[in-house]
C-alpha positions as CSV (number, residue, x, y, z in Angstrom):
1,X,20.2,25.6,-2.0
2,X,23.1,26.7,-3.5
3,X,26.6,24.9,-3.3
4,X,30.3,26.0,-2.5
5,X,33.4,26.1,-4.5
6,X,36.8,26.6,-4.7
7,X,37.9,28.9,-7.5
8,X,41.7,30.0,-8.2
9,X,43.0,32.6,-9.6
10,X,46.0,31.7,-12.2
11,X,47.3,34.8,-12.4
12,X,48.0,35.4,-8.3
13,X,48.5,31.6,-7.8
14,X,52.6,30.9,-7.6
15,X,52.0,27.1,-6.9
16,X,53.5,26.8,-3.4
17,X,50.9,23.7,-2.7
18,X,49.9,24.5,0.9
19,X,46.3,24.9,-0.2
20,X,46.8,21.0,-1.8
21,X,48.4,20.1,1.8
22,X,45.4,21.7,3.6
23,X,42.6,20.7,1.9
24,X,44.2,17.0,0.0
25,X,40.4,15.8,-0.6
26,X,39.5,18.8,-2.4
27,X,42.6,19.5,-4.5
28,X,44.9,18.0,-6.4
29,X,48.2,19.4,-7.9
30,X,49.4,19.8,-11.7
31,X,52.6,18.6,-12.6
32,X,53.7,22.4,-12.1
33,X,52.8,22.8,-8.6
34,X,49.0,24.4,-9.2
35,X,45.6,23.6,-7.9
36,X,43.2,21.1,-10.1
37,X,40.2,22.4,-8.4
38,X,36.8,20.4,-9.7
39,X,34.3,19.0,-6.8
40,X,31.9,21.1,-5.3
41,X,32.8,21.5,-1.2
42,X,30.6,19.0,0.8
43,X,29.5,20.5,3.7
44,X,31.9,18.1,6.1
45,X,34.5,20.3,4.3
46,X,33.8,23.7,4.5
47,X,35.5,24.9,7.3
48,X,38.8,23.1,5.9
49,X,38.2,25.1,2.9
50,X,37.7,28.3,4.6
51,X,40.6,27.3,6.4
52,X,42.7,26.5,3.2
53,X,41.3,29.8,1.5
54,X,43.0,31.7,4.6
55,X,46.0,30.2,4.2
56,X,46.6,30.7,0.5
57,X,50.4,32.9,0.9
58,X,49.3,35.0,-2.1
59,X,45.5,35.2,-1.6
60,X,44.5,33.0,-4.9
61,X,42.2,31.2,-3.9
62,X,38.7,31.9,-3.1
63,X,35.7,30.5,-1.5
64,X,32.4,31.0,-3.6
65,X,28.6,30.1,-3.7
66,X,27.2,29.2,-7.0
Protein backbone atom coordinates (compact mmCIF):
# COMPACT_ATOMS: atom_id res chain seq x y z
CA UNK A 1 0.00 0.00 0.00
CA UNK A 2 1.54 2.97 -0.80
CA UNK A 3 1.35 6.32 1.24
CA UNK A 4 0.56 10.09 0.47
CA UNK A 5 2.59 13.18 0.72
CA UNK A 6 2.88 16.56 0.46
CA UNK A 7 5.84 17.81 -1.53
CA UNK A 8 6.55 21.67 -2.29
CA UNK A 9 8.14 23.17 -4.77
CA UNK A 10 10.74 26.10 -3.50
CA UNK A 11 11.12 27.66 -6.44
CA UNK A 12 7.08 28.38 -7.24
CA UNK A 13 6.29 28.65 -3.43
CA UNK A 14 6.12 32.60 -2.40
CA UNK A 15 5.24 31.72 1.32
CA UNK A 16 1.73 33.27 1.55
CA UNK A 17 0.80 30.48 4.43
CA UNK A 18 -2.70 29.55 3.33
CA UNK A 19 -1.58 25.99 2.72
CA UNK A 20 -0.26 26.14 6.73
CA UNK A 21 -3.89 27.68 7.51
CA UNK A 22 -5.63 24.88 5.65
CA UNK A 23 -3.99 21.95 6.52
CA UNK A 24 -2.28 23.25 10.34
CA UNK A 25 -1.72 19.32 11.35
CA UNK A 26 0.19 18.69 8.39
CA UNK A 27 2.36 21.78 7.97
CA UNK A 28 4.18 24.01 9.75
CA UNK A 29 5.76 27.37 8.72
CA UNK A 30 9.64 28.54 8.68
CA UNK A 31 10.52 31.58 10.13
CA UNK A 32 10.16 33.02 6.36
CA UNK A 33 6.69 32.16 5.80
CA UNK A 34 7.40 28.48 3.89
CA UNK A 35 5.98 25.08 4.32
CA UNK A 36 8.04 22.42 6.75
CA UNK A 37 6.37 19.55 5.16
CA UNK A 38 7.58 16.04 6.87
CA UNK A 39 4.60 13.43 7.96
CA UNK A 40 3.17 11.29 5.58
CA UNK A 41 -0.90 12.21 5.03
CA UNK A 42 -3.04 9.92 7.26
CA UNK A 43 -5.90 8.92 5.51
CA UNK A 44 -8.42 11.15 7.95
CA UNK A 45 -6.48 13.87 6.10
CA UNK A 46 -6.49 13.45 2.64
CA UNK A 47 -9.25 15.35 1.44
CA UNK A 48 -7.89 18.47 3.57
CA UNK A 49 -4.77 17.98 1.70
CA UNK A 50 -6.30 17.70 -1.65
CA UNK A 51 -8.17 20.62 -0.51
CA UNK A 52 -4.96 22.52 0.66
CA UNK A 53 -3.16 21.45 -2.70
CA UNK A 54 -6.09 23.31 -4.53
CA UNK A 55 -5.76 26.20 -2.79
CA UNK A 56 -2.06 26.74 -3.07
CA UNK A 57 -2.31 30.76 -5.00
CA UNK A 58 0.85 29.73 -7.00
CA UNK A 59 0.33 25.94 -7.50
CA UNK A 60 3.46 24.80 -5.24
CA UNK A 61 2.38 22.37 -3.67
CA UNK A 62 1.62 18.92 -4.73
CA UNK A 63 -0.15 15.82 -3.62
CA UNK A 64 1.97 12.53 -4.27
CA UNK A 65 1.96 8.71 -3.75
CA UNK A 66 5.23 7.20 -2.73
Amino acid sequence: MSERRLRVDPIACTAHGLCAELLPELIDLDEWGYPVLTAPVPRRLAAAAARAVANCPTLALRLERT
